[in-house]
C-alpha positions in Angstrom: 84.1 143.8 63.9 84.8 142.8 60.6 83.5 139.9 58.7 85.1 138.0 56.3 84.0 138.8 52.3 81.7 136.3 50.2 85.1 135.7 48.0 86.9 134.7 51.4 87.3 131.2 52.1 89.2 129.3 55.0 92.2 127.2 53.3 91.8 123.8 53.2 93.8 121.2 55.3 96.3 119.8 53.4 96.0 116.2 52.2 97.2 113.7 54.2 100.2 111.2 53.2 99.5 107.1 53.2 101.6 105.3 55.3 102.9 101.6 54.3 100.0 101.0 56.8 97.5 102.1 54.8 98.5 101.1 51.3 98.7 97.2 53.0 94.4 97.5 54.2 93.8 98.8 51.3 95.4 96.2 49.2 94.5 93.2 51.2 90.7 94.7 50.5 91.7 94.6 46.4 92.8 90.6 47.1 89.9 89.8 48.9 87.4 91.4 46.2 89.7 89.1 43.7 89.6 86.3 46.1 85.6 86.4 45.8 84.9 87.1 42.0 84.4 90.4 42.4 87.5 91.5 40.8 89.2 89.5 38.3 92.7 88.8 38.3 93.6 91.8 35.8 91.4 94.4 37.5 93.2 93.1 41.2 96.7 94.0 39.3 95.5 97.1 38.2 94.3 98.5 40.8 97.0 96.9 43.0 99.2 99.0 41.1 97.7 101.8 42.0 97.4 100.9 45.6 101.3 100.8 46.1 102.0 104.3 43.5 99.3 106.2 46.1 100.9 108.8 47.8 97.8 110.7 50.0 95.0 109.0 51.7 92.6 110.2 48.6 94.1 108.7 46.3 93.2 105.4 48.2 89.9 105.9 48.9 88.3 105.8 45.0 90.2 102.3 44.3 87.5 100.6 47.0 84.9 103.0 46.5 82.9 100.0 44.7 83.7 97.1 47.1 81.7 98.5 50.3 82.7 101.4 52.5 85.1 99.4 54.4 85.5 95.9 52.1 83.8 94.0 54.4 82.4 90.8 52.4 80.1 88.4 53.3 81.4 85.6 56.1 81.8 82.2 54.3 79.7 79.4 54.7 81.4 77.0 56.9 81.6 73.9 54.2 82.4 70.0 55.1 86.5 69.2 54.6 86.8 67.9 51.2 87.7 64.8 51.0 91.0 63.9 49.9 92.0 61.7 46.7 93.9 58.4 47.5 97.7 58.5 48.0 99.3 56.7 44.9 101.6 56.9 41.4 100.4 58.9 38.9 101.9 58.7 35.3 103.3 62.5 35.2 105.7 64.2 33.1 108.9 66.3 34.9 107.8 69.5 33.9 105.3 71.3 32.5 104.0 75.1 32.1 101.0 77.9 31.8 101.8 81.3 30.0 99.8 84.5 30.1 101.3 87.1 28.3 98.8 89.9 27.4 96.1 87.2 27.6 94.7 84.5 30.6 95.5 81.3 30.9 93.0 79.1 33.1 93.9 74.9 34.2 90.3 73.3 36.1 89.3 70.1 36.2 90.9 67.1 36.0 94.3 67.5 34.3 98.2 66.1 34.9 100.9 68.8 36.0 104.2 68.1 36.1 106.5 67.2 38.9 108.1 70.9 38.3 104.8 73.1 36.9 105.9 77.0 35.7 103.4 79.6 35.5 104.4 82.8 34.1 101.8 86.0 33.7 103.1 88.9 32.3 100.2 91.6 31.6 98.0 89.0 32.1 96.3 86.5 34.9 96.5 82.9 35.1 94.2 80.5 37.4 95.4 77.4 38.4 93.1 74.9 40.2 94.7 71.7 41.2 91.7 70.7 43.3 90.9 67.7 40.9 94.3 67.9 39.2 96.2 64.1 39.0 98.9 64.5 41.8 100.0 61.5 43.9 102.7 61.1 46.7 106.0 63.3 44.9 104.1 66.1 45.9 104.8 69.6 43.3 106.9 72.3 42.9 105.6 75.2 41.3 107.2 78.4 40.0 105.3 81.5 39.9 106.4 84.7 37.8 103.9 87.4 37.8 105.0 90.7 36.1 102.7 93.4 36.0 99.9 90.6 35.8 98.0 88.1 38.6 98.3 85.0 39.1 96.2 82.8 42.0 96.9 79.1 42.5 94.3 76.6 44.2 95.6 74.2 46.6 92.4 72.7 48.0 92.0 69.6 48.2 95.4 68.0 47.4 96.4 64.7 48.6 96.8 64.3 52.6 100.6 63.3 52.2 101.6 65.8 49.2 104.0 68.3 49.7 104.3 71.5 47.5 106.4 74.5 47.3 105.5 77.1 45.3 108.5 79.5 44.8 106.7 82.8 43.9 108.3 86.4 41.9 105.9 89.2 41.9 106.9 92.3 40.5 104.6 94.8 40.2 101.9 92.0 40.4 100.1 89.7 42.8 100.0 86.2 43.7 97.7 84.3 45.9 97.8 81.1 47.0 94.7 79.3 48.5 94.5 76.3 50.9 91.8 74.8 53.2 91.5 74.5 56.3 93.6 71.2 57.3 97.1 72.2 54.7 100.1 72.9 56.8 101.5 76.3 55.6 105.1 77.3 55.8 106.2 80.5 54.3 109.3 82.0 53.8 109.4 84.7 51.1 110.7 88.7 51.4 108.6 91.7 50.6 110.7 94.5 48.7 108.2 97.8 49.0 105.3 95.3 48.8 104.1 92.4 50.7 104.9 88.9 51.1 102.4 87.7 54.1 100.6 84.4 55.3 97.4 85.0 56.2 95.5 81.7 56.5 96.4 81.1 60.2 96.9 77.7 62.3 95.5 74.7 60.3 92.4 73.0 61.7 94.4 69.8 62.2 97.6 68.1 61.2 96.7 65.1 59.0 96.6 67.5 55.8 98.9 68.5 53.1 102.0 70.6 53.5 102.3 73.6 51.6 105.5 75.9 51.6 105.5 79.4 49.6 108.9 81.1 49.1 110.3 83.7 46.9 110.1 87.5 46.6 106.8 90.4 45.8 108.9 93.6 44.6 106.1 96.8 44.1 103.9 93.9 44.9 102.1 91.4 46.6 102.4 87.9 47.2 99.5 86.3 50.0 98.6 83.0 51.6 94.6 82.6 52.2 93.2 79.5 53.8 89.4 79.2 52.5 86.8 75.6 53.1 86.0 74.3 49.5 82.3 75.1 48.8 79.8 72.5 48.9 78.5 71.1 45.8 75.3 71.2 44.8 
């Protein structure tokens, strides 16, 4: 009986492709890492773009290696609704806008957007909060154009009666929306070999604001996330 030589080996099993499947967990993992701080919005692009160029389950697994074995992140502290600004007019100009290209652009606090607000983030991240931002009853609309960058926009705690649509382009990029737990979400946008999904779920009631997202992610990814505002200190 023969036995095989120190030199012989058995071959190894050839790699196994990624599905669509599998590039989606592993992105939604990258947004959520993003979502908490861990990742900031350039890093989330970057290695969102190399989610959706992965080709074999390998080259998944070192793009999460850091964020936990299976991204699992700690559960949230349940926080108190926020409570919501008085309805009223607000002195506000028709448009206004926030560029990132190759750079960041931030808006927190208390500032003024327009009626129409444009955000564009090309090789570069933007962060919009419009939790303590002056918005009254004519509600916003708000155009999103990330290319090759990120770009997240906070919705919490936005007047009861406003309604805002937020008509979002990724390509090669990711957008993500946040709203708490009372905003009525509608979304309506089309995912072009990346994703365009809702993920925040019923609302807790029906008194709060509406929120519709539209548009198109192309080699990207464009998500809806519905997370309580923490409390203060």
């Amino acid at each position: 009986m023969s036995h095989p030589g120190p030199d012989e080996t058995s071959p190894e099993p050839p790699p196994m492709r990624a599905s669509d499947a599998d590039r989606e967990h592993v992105a939604e993992v990258v947004r959520t890492a993003v979502a908490d701080g861990r990742l900031t919005l350039v890093e989330g692009d970057e290695r969102l773009r190399e989610v959706y160029a992965a080709r074999f389950r390998r080259d998944l697994e070192p793009i999460t290696a850091d964020l936990g074995p299976t991204g699992e992140t700690t559960p949230a502290v349940p926080a108190a609704a926020p409570a919501r600004r008085p309805p009223g007019h607000v002195e506000r100009p028709s448009t206004s806008w926030s560029v990132a290209v190759l750079s960041g652009a931030q808006k927190r606090g208390e500032w003024t957007p327009g009626h129409s607000h444009s955000v564009l983030a090309f090789w570069g991240g933007a962060d919009l909060s419009f939790r303590d931002a002056r918005i009254d009853d004519a509600g916003l609309e708000i155009a999103a154009v990330a290319i090759m960058g990120g770009i997240q926009i906070d919705l919490r705690g936005i007047p009861a009666r406003a309604e805002v649509t937020v008509r979002a382009v990724a390509i090669m990029a990711g957008i993500e929306v946040v709203v708490d737990p009372d905003t009525r979400v509608e979304e309506g946008g089309v995912g072009l070999l990346g994703a365009f999904e809702d993920g925040s779920g019923r609302p807790r009631g029906t008194s709060g604001p509406r929120v519709r997202v539209v548009g198109v992610a192309l080699l990207g990814g464009v998500s809806v996330s519905r997370k309580p505002i923490e409390l203060e200190s």
